[in-house]
C-alpha positions in Angstrom: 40.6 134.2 86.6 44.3 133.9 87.8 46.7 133.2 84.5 48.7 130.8 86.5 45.6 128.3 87.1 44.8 125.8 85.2 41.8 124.4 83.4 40.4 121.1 85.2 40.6 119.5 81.4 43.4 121.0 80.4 46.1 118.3 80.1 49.4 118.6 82.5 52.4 120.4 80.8 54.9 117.0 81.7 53.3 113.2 82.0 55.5 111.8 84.2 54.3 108.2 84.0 55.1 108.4 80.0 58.3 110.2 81.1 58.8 107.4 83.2 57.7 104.9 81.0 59.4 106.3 77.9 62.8 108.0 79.4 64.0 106.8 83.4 63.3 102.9 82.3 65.2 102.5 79.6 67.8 104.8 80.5 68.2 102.8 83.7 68.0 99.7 81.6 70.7 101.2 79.5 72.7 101.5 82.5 72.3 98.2 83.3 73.4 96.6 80.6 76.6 98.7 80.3 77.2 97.7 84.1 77.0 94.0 82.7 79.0 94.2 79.6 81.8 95.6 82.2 81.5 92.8 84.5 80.5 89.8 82.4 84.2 90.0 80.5 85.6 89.8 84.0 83.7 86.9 85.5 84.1 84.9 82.1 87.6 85.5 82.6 87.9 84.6 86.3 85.6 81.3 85.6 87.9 80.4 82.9 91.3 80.6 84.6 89.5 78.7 87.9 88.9 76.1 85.3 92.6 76.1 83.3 93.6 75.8 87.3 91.3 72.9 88.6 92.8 71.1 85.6 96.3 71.6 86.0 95.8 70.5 89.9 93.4 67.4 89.3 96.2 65.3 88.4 97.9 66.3 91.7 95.0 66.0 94.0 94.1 62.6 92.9 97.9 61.0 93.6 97.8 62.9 96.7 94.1 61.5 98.0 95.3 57.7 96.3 98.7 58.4 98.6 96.4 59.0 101.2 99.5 60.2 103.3 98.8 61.6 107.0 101.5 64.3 108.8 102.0 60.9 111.5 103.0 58.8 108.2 105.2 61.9 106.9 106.9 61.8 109.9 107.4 57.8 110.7 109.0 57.6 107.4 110.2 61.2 106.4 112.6 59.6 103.0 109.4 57.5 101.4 107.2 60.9 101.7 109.9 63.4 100.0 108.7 65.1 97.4 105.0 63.1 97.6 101.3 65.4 97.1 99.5 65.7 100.4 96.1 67.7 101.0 95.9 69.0 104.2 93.5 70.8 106.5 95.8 73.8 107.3 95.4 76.7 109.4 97.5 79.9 108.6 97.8 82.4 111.5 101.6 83.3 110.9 105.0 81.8 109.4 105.7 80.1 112.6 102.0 79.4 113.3 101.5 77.2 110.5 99.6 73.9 111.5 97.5 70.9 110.6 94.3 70.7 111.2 94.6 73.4 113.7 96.6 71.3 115.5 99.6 73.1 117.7 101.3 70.1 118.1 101.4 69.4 113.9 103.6 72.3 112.7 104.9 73.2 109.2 107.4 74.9 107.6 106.2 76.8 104.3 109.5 77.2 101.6 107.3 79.5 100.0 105.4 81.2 102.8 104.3 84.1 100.4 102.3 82.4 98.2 99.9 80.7 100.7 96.9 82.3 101.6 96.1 83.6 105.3 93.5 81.8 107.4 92.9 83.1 111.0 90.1 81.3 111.5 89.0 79.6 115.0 92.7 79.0 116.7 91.4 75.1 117.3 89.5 73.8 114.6 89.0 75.7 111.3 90.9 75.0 108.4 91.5 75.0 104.4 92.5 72.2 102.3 95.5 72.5 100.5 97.6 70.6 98.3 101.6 71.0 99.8 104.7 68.8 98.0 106.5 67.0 101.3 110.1 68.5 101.3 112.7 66.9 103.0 111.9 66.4 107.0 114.4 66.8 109.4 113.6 64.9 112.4 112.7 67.0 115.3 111.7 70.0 113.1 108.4 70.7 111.5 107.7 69.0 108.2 109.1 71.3 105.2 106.3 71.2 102.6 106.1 73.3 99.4 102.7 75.2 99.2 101.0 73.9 95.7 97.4 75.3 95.8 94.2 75.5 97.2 91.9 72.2 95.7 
């Protein structure tokens, strides 16, 4: 008989399915709750700024949608909209390509340009809503607005 065979009732030097059962699981269970306990704190975190931000904005959003001002109102009477909430459709493609409702003929002028986010979007009808404070229009020009947030 050849030392290196084995008996056919001689158990198996390593189980694997206890090794599995016993070791691989619950390490990889393990893993997975360290993986959570590093993300959870970050979403909990996130979901809790989102929801200090939706408050802060509410107040704004609601004036703006009671104002119920359009960029054709803005423009007919450019001292009764100054300084007034507005949400928008807007389409971001670049500082000088910055329109309503994807609209080439509505431009806007963005004081804080930086702050808003980009949106390339389909050129002629995508867009985001955003709340903007109406700046003072110049006739002629495209209506200044202040970029506020996202709703």
């Amino acid at each position: 008989m050849d030392p290196h065979e084995k008996k056919q009732d001689e158990e198996p030097l390593v189980d694997f399915k206890r090794l599995r059962k016993f070791v691989i699981y619950p390490a990889l269970a393990l893993l997975g709750l360290w993986l959570c306990s590093v993300w959870l704190p970050e979403a909990f975190t996130g979901f809790s700024i989102n929801r200090a931000r939706n408050a802060e904005i509410a107040p704004l959003v609601e004036k703006a949608k009671a104002l119920g001002l359009t960029y054709e109102t803005v423009l007919a009477d450019p001292a009764g909209a100054e300084g007034k909430p507005v949400v928008w459709c807007v389409q971001n493609r670049d500082p000088h390509g910055v329109t309503v409702d994807g609209n080439g003929a509505k431009r806007l002028s963005v004081s804080n340009y930086p702050r808003m986010p980009l949106f390339m979007g389909d050129k002629h009808r995508a867009c985001i809503p955003m709340i903007l404070l109406v700046e003072k229009p110049v006739p002629g020009r495209p209506v200044p607005v202040f970029f506020r947030d996202v709703p």
